[in-house]
HTML snippet that shows the backbone in 3Dmol.js (N, CA, C, O; Angstrom):
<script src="https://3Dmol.org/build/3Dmol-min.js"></script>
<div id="view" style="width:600px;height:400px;position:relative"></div>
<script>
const pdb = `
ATOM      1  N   UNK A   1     -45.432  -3.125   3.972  1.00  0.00           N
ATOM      2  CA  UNK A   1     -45.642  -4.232   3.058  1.00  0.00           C
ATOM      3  C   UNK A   1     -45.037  -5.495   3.673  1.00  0.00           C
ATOM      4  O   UNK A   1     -43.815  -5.514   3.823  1.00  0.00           O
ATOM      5  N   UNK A   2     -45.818  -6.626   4.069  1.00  0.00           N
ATOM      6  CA  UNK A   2     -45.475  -7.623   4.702  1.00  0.00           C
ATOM      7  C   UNK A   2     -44.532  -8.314   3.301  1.00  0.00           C
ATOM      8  O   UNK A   2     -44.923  -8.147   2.146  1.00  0.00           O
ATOM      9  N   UNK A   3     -43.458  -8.970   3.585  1.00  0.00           N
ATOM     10  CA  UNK A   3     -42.705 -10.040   1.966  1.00  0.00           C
ATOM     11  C   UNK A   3     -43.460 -11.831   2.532  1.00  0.00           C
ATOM     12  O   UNK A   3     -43.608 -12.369   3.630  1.00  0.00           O
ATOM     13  N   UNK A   4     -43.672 -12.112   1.536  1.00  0.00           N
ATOM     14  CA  UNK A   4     -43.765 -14.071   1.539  1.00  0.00           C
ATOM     15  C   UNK A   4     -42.521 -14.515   2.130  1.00  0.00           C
ATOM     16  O   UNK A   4     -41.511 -13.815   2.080  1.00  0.00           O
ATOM     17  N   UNK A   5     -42.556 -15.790   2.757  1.00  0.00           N
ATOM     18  CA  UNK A   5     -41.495 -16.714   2.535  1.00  0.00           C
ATOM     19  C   UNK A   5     -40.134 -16.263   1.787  1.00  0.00           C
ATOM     20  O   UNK A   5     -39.048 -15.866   2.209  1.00  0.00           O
ATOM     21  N   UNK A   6     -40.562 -16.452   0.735  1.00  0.00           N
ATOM     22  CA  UNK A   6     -39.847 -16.620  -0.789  1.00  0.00           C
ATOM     23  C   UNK A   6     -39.121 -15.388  -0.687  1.00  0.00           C
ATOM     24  O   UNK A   6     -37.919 -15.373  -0.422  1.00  0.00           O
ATOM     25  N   UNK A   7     -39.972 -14.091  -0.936  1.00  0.00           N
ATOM     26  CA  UNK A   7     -39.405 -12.452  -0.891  1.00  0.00           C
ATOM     27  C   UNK A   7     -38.116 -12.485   0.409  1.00  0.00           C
ATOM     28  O   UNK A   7     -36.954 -12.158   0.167  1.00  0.00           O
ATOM     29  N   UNK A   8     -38.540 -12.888   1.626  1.00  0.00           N
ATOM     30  CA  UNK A   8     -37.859 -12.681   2.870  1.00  0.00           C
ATOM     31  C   UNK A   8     -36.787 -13.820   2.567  1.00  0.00           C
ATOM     32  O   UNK A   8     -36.014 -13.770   3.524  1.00  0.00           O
ATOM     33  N   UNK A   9     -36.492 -14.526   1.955  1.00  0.00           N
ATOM     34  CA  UNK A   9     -35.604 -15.929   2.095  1.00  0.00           C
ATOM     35  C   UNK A   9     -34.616 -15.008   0.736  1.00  0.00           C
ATOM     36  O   UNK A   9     -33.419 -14.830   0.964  1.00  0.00           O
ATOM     37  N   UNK A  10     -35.049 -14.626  -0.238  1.00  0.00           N
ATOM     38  CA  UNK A  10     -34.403 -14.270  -1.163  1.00  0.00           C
ATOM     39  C   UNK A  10     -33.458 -12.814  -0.904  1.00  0.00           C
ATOM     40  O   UNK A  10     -32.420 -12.511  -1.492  1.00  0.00           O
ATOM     41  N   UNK A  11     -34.243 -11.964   0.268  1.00  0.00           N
ATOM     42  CA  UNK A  11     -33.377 -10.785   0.868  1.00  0.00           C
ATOM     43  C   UNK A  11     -32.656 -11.043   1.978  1.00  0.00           C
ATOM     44  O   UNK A  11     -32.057 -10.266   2.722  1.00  0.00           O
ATOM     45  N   UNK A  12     -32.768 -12.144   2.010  1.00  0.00           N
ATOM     46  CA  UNK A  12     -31.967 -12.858   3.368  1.00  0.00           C
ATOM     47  C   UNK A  12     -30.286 -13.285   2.908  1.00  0.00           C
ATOM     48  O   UNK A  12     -29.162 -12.923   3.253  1.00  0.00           O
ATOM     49  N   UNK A  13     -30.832 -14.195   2.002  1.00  0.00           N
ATOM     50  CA  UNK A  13     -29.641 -14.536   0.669  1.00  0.00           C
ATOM     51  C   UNK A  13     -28.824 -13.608   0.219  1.00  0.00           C
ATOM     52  O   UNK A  13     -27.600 -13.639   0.346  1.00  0.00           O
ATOM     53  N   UNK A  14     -29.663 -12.477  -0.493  1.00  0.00           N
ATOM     54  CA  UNK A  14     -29.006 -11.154  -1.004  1.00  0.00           C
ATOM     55  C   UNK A  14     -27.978 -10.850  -0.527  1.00  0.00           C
ATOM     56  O   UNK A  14     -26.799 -10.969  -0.861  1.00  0.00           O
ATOM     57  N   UNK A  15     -28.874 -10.144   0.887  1.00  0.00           N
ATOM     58  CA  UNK A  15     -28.271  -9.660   2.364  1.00  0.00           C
ATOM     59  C   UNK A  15     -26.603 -10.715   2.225  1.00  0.00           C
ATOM     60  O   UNK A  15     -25.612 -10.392   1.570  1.00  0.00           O
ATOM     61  N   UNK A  16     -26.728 -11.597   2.813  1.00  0.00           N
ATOM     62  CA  UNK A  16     -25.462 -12.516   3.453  1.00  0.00           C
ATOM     63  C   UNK A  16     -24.581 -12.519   2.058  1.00  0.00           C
ATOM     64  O   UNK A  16     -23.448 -12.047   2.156  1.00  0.00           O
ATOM     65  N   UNK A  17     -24.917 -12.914   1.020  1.00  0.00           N
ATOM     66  CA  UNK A  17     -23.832 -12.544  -0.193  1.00  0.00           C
ATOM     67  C   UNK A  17     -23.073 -11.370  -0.593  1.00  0.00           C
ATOM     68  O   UNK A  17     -21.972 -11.467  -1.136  1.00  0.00           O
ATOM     69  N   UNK A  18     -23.835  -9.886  -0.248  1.00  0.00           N
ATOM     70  CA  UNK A  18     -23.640  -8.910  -0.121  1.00  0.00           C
ATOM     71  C   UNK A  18     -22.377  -9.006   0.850  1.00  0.00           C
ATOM     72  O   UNK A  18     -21.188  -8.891   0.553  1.00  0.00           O
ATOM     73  N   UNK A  19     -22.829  -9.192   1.804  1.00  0.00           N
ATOM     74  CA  UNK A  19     -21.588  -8.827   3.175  1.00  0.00           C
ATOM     75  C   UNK A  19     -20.302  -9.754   2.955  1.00  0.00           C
ATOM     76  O   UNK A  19     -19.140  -9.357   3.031  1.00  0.00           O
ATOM     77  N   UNK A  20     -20.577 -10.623   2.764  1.00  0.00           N
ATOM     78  CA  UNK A  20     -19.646 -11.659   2.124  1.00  0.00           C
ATOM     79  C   UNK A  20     -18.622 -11.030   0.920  1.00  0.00           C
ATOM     80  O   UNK A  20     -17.418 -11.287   0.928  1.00  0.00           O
ATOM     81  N   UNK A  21     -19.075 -10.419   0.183  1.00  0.00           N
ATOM     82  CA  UNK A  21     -18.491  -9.730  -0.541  1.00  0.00           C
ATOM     83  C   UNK A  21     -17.639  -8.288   0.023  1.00  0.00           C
ATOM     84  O   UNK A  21     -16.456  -7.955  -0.049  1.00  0.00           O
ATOM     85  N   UNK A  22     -18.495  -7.831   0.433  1.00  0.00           N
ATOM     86  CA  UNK A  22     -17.861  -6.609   1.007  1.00  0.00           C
ATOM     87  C   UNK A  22     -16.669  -6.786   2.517  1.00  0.00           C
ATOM     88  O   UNK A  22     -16.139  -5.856   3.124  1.00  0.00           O
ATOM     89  N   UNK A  23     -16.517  -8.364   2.808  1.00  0.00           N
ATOM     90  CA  UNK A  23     -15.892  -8.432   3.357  1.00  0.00           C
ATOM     91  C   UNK A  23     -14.011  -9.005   2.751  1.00  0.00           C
ATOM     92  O   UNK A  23     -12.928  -8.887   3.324  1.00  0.00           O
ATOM     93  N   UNK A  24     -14.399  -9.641   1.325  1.00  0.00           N
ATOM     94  CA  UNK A  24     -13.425 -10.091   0.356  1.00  0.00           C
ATOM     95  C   UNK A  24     -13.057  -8.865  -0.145  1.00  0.00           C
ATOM     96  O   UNK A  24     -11.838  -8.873  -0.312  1.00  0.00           O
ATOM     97  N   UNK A  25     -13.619  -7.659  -0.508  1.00  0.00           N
ATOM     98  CA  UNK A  25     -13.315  -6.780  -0.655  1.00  0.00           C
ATOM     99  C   UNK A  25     -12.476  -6.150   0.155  1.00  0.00           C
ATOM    100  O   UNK A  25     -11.483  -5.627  -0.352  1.00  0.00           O
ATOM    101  N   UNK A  26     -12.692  -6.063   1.580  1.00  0.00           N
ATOM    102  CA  UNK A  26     -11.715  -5.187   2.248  1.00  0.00           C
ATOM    103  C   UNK A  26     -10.309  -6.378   2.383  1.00  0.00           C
ATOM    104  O   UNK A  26      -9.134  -6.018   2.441  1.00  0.00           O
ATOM    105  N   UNK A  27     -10.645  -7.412   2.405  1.00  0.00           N
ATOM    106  CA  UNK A  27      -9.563  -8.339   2.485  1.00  0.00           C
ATOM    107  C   UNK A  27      -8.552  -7.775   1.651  1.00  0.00           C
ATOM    108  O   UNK A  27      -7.497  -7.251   2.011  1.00  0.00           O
ATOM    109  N   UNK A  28      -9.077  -7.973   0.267  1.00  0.00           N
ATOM    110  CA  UNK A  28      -8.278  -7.635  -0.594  1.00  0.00           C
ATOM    111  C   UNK A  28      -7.674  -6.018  -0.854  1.00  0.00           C
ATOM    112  O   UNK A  28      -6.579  -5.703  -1.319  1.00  0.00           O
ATOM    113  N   UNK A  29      -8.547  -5.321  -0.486  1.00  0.00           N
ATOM    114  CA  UNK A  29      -7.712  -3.795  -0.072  1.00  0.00           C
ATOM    115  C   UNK A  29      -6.657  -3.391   0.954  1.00  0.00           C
ATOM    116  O   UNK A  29      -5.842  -2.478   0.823  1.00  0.00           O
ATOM    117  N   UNK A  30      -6.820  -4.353   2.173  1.00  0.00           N
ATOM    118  CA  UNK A  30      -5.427  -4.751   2.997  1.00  0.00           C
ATOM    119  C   UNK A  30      -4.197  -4.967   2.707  1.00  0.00           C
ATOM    120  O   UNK A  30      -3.100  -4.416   2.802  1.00  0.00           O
ATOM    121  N   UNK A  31      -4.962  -6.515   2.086  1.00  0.00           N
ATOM    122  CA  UNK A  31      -3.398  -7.092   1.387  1.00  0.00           C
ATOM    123  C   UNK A  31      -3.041  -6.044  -0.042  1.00  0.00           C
ATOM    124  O   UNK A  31      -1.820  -5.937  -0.156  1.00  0.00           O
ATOM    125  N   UNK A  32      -3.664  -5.410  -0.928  1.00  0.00           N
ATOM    126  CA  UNK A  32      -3.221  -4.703  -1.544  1.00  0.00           C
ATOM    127  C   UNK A  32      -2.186  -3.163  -0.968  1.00  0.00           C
ATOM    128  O   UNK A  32      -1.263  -2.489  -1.425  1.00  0.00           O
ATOM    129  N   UNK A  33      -2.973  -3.187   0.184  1.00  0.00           N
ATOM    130  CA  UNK A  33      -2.189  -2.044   0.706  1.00  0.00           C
ATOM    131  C   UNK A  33      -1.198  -2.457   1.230  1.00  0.00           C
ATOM    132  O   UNK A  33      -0.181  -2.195   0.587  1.00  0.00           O
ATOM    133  N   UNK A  34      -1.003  -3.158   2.398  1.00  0.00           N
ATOM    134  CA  UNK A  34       0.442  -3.747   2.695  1.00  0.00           C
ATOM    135  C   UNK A  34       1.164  -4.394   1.453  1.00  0.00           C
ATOM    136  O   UNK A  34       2.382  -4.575   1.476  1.00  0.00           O
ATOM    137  N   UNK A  35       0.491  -4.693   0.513  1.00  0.00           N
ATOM    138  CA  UNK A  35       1.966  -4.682  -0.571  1.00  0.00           C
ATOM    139  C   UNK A  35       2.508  -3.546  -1.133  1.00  0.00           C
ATOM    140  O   UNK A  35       3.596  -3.587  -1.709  1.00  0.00           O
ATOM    141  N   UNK A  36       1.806  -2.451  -1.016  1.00  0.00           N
ATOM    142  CA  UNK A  36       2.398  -1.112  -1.680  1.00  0.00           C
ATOM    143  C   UNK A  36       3.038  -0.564  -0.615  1.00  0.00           C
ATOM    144  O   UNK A  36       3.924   0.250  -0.874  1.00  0.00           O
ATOM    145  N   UNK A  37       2.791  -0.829   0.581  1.00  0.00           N
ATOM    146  CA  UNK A  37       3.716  -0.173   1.470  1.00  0.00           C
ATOM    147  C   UNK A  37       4.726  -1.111   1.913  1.00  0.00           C
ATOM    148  O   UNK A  37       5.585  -0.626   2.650  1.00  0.00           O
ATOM    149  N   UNK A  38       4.831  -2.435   1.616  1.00  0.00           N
ATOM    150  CA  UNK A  38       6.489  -3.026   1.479  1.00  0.00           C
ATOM    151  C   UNK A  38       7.211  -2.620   0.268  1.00  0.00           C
ATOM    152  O   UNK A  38       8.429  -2.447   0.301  1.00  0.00           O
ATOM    153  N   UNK A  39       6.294  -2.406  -1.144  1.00  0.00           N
ATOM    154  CA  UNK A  39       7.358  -1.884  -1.591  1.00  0.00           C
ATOM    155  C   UNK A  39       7.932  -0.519  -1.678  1.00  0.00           C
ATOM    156  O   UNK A  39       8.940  -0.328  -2.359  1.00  0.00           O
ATOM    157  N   UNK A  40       7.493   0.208  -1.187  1.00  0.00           N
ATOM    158  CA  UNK A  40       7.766   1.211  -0.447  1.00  0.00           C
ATOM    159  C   UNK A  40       8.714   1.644   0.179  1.00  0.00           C
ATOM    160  O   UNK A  40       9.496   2.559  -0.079  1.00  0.00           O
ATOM    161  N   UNK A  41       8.602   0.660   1.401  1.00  0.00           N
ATOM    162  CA  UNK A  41       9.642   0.855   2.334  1.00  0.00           C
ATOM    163  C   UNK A  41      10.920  -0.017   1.302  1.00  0.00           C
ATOM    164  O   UNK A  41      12.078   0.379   1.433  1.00  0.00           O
ATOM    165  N   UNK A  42      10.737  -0.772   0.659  1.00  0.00           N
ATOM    166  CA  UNK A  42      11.939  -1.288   0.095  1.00  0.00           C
ATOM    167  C   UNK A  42      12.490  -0.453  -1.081  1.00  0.00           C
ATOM    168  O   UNK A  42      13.587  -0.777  -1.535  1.00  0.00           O
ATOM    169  N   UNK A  43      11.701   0.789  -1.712  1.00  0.00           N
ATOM    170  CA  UNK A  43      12.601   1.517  -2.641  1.00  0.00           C
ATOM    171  C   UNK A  43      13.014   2.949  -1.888  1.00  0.00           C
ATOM    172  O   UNK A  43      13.920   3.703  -2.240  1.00  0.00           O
ATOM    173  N   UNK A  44      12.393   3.068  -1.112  1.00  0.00           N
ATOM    174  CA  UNK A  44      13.103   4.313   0.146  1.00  0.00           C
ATOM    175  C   UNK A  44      14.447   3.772   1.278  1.00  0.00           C
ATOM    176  O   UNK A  44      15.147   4.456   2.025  1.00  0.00           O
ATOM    177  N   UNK A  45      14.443   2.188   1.015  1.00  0.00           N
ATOM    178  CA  UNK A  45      15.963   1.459   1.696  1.00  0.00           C
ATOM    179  C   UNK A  45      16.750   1.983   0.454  1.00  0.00           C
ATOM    180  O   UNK A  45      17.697   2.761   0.573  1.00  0.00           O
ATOM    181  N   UNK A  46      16.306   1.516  -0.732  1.00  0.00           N
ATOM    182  CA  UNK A  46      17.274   0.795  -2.053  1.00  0.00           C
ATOM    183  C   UNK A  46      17.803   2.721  -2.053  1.00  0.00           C
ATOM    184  O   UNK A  46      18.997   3.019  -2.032  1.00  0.00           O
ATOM    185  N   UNK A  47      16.976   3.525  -2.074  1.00  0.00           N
ATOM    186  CA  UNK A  47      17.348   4.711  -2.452  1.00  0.00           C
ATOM    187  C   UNK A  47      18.390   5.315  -1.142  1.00  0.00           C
ATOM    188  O   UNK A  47      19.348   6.058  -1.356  1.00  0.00           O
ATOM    189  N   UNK A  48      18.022   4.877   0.087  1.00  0.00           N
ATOM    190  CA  UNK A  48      19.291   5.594   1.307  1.00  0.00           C
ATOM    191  C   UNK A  48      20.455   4.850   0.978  1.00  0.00           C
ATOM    192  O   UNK A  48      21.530   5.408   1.198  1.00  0.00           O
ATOM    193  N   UNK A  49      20.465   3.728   0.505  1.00  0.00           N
ATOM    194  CA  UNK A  49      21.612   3.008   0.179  1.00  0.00           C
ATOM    195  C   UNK A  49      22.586   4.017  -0.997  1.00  0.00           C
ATOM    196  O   UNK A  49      23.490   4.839  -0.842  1.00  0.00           O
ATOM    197  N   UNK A  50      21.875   3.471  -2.181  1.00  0.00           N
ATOM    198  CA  UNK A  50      21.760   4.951  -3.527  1.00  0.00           C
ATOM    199  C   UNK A  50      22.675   6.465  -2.941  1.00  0.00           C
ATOM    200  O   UNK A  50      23.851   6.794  -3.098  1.00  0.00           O
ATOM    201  N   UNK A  51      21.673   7.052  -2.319  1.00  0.00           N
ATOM    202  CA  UNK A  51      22.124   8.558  -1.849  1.00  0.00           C
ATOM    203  C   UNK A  51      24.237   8.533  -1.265  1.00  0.00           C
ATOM    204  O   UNK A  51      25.288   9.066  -1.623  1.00  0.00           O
ATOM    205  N   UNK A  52      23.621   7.287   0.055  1.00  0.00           N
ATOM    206  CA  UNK A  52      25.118   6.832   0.669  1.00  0.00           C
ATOM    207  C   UNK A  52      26.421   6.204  -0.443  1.00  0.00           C
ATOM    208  O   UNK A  52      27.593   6.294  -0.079  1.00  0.00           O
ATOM    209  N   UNK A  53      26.186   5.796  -1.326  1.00  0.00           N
ATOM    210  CA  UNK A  53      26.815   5.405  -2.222  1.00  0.00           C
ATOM    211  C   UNK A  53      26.838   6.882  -2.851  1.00  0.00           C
ATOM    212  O   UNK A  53      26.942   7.702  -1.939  1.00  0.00           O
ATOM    213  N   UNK A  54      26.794   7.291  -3.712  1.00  0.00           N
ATOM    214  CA  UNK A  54      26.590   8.553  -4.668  1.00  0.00           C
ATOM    215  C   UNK A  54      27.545   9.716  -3.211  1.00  0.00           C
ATOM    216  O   UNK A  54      28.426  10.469  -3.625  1.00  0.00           O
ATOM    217  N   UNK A  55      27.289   9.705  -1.943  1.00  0.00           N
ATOM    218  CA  UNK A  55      27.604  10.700  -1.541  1.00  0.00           C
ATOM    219  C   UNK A  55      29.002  10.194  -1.137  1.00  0.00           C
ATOM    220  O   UNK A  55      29.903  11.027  -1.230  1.00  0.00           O
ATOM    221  N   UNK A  56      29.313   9.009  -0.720  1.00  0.00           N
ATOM    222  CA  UNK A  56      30.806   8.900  -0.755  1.00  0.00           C
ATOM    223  C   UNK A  56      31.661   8.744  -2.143  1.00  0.00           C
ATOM    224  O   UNK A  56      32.889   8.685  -2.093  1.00  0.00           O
ATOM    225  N   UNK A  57      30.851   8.669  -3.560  1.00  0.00           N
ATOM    226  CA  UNK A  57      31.571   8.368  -4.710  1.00  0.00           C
ATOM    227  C   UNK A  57      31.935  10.255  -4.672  1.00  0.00           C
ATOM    228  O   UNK A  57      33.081  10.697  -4.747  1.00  0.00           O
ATOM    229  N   UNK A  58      30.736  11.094  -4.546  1.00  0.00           N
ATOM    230  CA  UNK A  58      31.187  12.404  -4.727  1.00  0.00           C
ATOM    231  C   UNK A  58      32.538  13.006  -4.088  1.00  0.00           C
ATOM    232  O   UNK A  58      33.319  13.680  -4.760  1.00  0.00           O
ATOM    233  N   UNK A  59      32.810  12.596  -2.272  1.00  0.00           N
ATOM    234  CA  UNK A  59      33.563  13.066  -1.790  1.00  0.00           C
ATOM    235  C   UNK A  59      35.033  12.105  -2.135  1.00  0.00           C
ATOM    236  O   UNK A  59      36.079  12.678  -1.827  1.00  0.00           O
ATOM    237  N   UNK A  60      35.141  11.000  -2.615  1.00  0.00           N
ATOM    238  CA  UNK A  60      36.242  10.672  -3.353  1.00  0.00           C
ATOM    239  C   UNK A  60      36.841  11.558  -4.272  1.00  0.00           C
ATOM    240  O   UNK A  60      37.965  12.051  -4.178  1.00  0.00           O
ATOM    241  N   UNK A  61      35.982  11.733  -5.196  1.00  0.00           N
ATOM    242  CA  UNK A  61      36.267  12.372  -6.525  1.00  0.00           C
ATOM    243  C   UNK A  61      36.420  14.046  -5.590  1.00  0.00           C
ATOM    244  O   UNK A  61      37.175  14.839  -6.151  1.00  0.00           O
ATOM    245  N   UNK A  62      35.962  14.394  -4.673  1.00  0.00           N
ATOM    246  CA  UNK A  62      36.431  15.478  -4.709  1.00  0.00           C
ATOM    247  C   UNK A  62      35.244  16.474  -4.876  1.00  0.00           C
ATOM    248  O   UNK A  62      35.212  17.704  -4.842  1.00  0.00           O
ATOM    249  N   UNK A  63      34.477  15.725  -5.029  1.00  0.00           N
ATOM    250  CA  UNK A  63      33.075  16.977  -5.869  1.00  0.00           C
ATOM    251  C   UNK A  63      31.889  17.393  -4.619  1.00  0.00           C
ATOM    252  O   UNK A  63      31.770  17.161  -3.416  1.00  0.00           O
ATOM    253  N   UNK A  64      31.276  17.982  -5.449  1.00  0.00           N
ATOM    254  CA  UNK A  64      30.122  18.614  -4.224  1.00  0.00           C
ATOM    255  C   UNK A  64      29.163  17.623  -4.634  1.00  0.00           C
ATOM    256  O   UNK A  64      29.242  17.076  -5.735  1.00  0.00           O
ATOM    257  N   UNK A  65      28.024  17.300  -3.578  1.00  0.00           N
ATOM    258  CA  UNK A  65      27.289  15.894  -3.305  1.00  0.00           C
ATOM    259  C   UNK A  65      26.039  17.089  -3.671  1.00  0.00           C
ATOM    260  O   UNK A  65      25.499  17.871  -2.889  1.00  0.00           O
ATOM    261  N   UNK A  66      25.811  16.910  -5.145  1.00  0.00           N
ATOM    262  CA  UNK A  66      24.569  17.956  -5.471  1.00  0.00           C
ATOM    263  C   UNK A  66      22.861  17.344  -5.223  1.00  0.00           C
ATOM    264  O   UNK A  66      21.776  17.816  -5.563  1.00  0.00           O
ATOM    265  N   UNK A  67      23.315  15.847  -4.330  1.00  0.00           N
ATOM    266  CA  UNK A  67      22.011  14.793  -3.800  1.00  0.00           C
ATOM    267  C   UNK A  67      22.153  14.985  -2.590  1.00  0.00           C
ATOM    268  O   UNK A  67      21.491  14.138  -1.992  1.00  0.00           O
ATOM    269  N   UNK A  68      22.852  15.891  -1.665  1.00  0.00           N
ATOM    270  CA  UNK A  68      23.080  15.780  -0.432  1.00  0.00           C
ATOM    271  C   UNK A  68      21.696  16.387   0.555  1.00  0.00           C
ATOM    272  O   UNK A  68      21.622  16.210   1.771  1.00  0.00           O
ATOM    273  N   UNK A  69      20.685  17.106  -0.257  1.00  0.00           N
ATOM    274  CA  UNK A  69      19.676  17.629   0.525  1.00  0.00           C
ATOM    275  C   UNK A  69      18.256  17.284  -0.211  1.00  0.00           C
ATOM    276  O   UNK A  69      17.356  18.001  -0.647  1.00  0.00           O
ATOM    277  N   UNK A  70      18.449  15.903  -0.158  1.00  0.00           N
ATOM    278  CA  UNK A  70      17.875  14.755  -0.882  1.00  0.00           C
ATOM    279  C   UNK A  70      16.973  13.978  -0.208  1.00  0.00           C
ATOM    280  O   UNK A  70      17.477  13.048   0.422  1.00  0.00           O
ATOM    281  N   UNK A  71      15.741  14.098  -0.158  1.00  0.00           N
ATOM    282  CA  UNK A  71      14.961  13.458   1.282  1.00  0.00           C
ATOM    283  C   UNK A  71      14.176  12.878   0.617  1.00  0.00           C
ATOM    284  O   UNK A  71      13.760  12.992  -0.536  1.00  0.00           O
ATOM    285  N   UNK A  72      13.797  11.521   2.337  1.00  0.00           N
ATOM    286  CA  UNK A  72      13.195  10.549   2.020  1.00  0.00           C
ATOM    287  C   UNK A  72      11.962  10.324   2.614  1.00  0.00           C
ATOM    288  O   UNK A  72      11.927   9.461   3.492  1.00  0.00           O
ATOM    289  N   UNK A  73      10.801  10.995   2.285  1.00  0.00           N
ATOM    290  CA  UNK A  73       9.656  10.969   3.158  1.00  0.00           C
ATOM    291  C   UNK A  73       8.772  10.178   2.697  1.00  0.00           C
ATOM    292  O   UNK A  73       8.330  10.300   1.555  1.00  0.00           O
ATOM    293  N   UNK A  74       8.406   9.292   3.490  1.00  0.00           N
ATOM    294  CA  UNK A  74       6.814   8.260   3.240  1.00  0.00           C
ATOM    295  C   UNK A  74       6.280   8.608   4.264  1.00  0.00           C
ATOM    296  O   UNK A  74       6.802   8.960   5.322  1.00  0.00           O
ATOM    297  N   UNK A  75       5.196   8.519   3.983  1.00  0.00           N
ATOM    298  CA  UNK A  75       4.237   8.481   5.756  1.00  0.00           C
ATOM    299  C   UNK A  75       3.257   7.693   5.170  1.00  0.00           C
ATOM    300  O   UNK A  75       2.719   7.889   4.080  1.00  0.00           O
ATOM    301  N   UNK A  76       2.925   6.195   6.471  1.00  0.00           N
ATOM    302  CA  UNK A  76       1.568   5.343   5.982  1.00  0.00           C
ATOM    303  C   UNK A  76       0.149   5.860   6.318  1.00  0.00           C
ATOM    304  O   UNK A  76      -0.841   5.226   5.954  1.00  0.00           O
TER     305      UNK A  76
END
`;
const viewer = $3Dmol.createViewer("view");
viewer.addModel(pdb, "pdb");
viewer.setStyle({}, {cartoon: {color: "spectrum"}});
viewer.zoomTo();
viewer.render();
</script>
């Protein structure tokens, strides 16, 4: 089926708005992802900090560090 002018100018349009989009799209799935993986890495700091605190308050007091086999795994 041959398209007019008009048909071919209007799937041309389509076309380029389409990609245009699907390119704001991944934009925005990037930057969405690198923000979940800064905060990430910033509540797996806040928490080794946490653990290190908690495990020297335990051995002050004398007590057993019942967070001591307490792990911190992310993988991106």
């Amino acid at each position: 089926m041959d398209l007019s002018q008009d048909q071919k100018a209007f799937y041309e349009t389509t076309r380029e708005r389409c990609r245009s989009e699907v390119s704001q799209i991944n934009n925005t799935i990037a930057s969405e992802v690198q923000r979940v993986k800064d905060l990430l890495t910033s509540l797996s700091n806040r928490k080794t900090a946490v653990l290190q605190m908690y495990g020297a308050a335990c051995e002050v007091l004398g007590e057993e560090n019942d967070l001591a086999e307490e792990s911190i795994e992310i993988e991106f």
